[in-house]
Each structure stands twice: as structure tokens, then as C-alpha cells.
N, C-alpha and C positions, 0 to 999 in steps of 0.2 A: 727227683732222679730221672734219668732218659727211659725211654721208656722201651720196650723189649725190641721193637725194630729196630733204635738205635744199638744197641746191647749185642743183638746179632748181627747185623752190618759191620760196624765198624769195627768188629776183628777179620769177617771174611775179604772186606773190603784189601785191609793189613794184610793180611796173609795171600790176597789175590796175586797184589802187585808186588809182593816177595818171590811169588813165584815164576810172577810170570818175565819181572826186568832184571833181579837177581841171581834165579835160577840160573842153568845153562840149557838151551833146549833140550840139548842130550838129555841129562840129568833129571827132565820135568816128568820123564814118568816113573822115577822113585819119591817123588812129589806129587801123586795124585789131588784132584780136586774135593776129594773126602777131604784130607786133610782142612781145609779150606773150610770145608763143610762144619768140621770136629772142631772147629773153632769158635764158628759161630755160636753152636753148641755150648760152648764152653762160655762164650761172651753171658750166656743166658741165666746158667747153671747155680750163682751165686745166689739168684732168686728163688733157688728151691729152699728156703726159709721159711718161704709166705706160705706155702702148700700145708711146710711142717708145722707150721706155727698155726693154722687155723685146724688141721687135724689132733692138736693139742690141746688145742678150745674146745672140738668137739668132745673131747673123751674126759675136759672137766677141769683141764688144766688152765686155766683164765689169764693167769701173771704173767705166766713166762713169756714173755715175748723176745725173739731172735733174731728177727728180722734186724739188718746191718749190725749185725754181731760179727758170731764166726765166719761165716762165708762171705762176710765182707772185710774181711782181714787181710793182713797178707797171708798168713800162716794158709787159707785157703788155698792160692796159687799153688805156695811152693810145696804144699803137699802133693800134686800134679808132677809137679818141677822134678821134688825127689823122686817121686816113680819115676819120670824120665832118666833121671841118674841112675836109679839104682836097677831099674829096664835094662838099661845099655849094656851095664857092667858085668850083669850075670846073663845075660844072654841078647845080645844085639841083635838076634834075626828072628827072635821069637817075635810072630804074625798070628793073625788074627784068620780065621779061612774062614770062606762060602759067606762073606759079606760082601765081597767087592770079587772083582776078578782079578784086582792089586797086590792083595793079601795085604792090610796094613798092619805096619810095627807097630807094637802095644808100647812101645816107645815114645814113638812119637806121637801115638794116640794123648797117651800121657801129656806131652808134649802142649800139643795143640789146646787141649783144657784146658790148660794152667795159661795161656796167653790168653787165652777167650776170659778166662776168670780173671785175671789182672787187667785185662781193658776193661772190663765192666766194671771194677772199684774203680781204675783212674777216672772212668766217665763221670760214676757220682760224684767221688771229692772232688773234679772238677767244676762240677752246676752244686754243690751244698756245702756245706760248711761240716757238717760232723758225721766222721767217720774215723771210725778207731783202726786203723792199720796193724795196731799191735796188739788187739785184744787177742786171747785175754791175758797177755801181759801188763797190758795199760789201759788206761781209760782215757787217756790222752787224743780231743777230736782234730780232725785235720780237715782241711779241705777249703776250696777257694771262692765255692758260692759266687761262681757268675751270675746265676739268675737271680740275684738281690740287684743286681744295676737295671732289674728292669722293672715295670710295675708290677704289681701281683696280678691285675687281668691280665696281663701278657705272658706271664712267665709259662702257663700250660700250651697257650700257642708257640710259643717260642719251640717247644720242647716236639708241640706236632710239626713243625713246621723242619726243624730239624731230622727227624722221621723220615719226609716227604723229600727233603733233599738227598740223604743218603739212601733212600731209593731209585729215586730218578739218578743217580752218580752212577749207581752200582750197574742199572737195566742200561743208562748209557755206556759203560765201560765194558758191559757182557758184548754189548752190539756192535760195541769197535774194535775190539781185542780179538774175539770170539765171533763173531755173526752171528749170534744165536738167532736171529730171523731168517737165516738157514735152513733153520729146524724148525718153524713154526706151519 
């Protein structure tokens, strides 16, 4: 599977250039760069299995192993998904205070998760082959296992290598969008 830089990139990256070509300028400061942020977040979030699965181990629990289970489901997402729905429904302007000076909707904090958690199953079922999308309704593995067309000493470079692009992408697009050498 990709490994956490890609995880966290490749939602911020998504959700950069949502903001910043689809947005409307006007509009982009109820679209703060938290958001953005809370996504990345979210891209990562999936992988709190492995923390819980080894804190399980510690305390004696040996078998259980979780990791690409639930939080690699979709039921993960759209657990997110429905707080966004059900966020909006009963109260739309409910904010989050004295984290930002935005005040972000717990809306679309929700929001933002649940797309960081869903780019990060697409990423694995895309580089692996088994991934249960509907557990635990099925056991049913899915996924497209790119990295089988490569050799097996390559498939980890592949995967840093990937990394090292969608860094270099993201520090170029900060530099031309942004100037963020501005601020250095």
C-alpha cells in the first residue's frame, strides 16, 4: 500500500485544486486551507488500525488483527459522509471556535474525513489486490494490484518514488499558486 506521504498528499493535493480552480475567489474564504488540511488528515486516518491493532497485542490480544478491515471499508467513509449529512440537516452553522480564526463547520470537517478516508482505500485497491470495500458485510476482495506488473525489488521504490513526486508536485504548486517563498 502507499505509504503515509502519499495518503496525505494526494487528498490535500484534491482538495487544493478544488479550491483553488473551482472555488470562486469570493467564496474561497468559507473554503479555508484547514479544510484542505482536514483532509489530508483524513487521507491518513484509515491507518489508525495499526496503532489499535498493536495496542491489542500489547494487552494480550494476539489474533485479532484489523488492520484493512473496518477502516478500510467503505462503511469507514461514509460514516464521515453521514455526519456531513446529518451536520447540515440539524444545524448548518454549527462551528468549531478558538481553532482557527475561520470557525470551521463541523460539517464539513466531517466532510473533509470522509474524502481523505476514501482516497486512501482508492489508493490501496489501486497498488493491491485485497480489499474488502463492504466489510463487514462481505468478504468479497477487490482491487487492481498495479504493483504486481512490476518486479518485487522495485515495487517498494516504486511506491518511494511516488512519495517523492507528489511532494515535489505539491512544494511546486504551493510555489506557483501561492509563492509560498514569499514567506520563507
Amino acid at each position: 500500500m502507499p505509504y503515509a506521504v502519499t495518503h496525505i498528499l494526494f487528498p490535500i493535493i484534491l482538495l487544493a485544486l478544488f479550491r483553488d480552480y473551482y472555488i470562486k475567489k469570493r467564496d474561497r474564504k468559507n473554503f479555508p486551507l484547514h479544510y484542505v488540511l482536514l483532509a489530508g488528515i483524513g487521507g491518513a486516518l484509515p491507518d489508525i488500525d495499526i496503532p489499535i491493532s498493536f495496542a491489542l497485542n500489547i494487552f494480550g490480544v494476539e489474533s485479532w488483527q484489523i488492520h484493512k478491515t473496518f477502516t478500510h471499508s467503505l462503511l469507514f467513509p461514509g460514516i464521515f459522509v453521514l455526519g456531513f449529512v446529518l451536520l447540515n440537516r440539524a444545524s448548518p452553522s454549527a462551528r468549531i471556535c478558538n481553532i482557527t480564526r475561520h470557525k470551521l463547520k463541523l460539517s464539513l470537517i466531517s466532510l473533509m474525513l470522509g474524502i481523505g478516508a476514501l482516497t486512501h482505500i482508492l489508493l490501496d485497491s489501486l497498488f493491491f489486490f485485497f480489499f474488502y470495500f463492504y466489510y463487514p458485510f462481505s468478504n468479497k476482495a477487490f482491487g487492481t494490484n498495479l504493483l504486481a506488473f512490476l518486479q518485487p525489488e522495485l515495487q517498494d521504490g516504486a511506491l518511494k518514488l511516488l512519495d517523492g513526486i507528489l511532494l515535489l508536485a505539491w512544494i511546486v504548486y504551493l510555489e506557483l499558486k501561492h509563492r509560498i517563498s514569499d514567506f520563507i
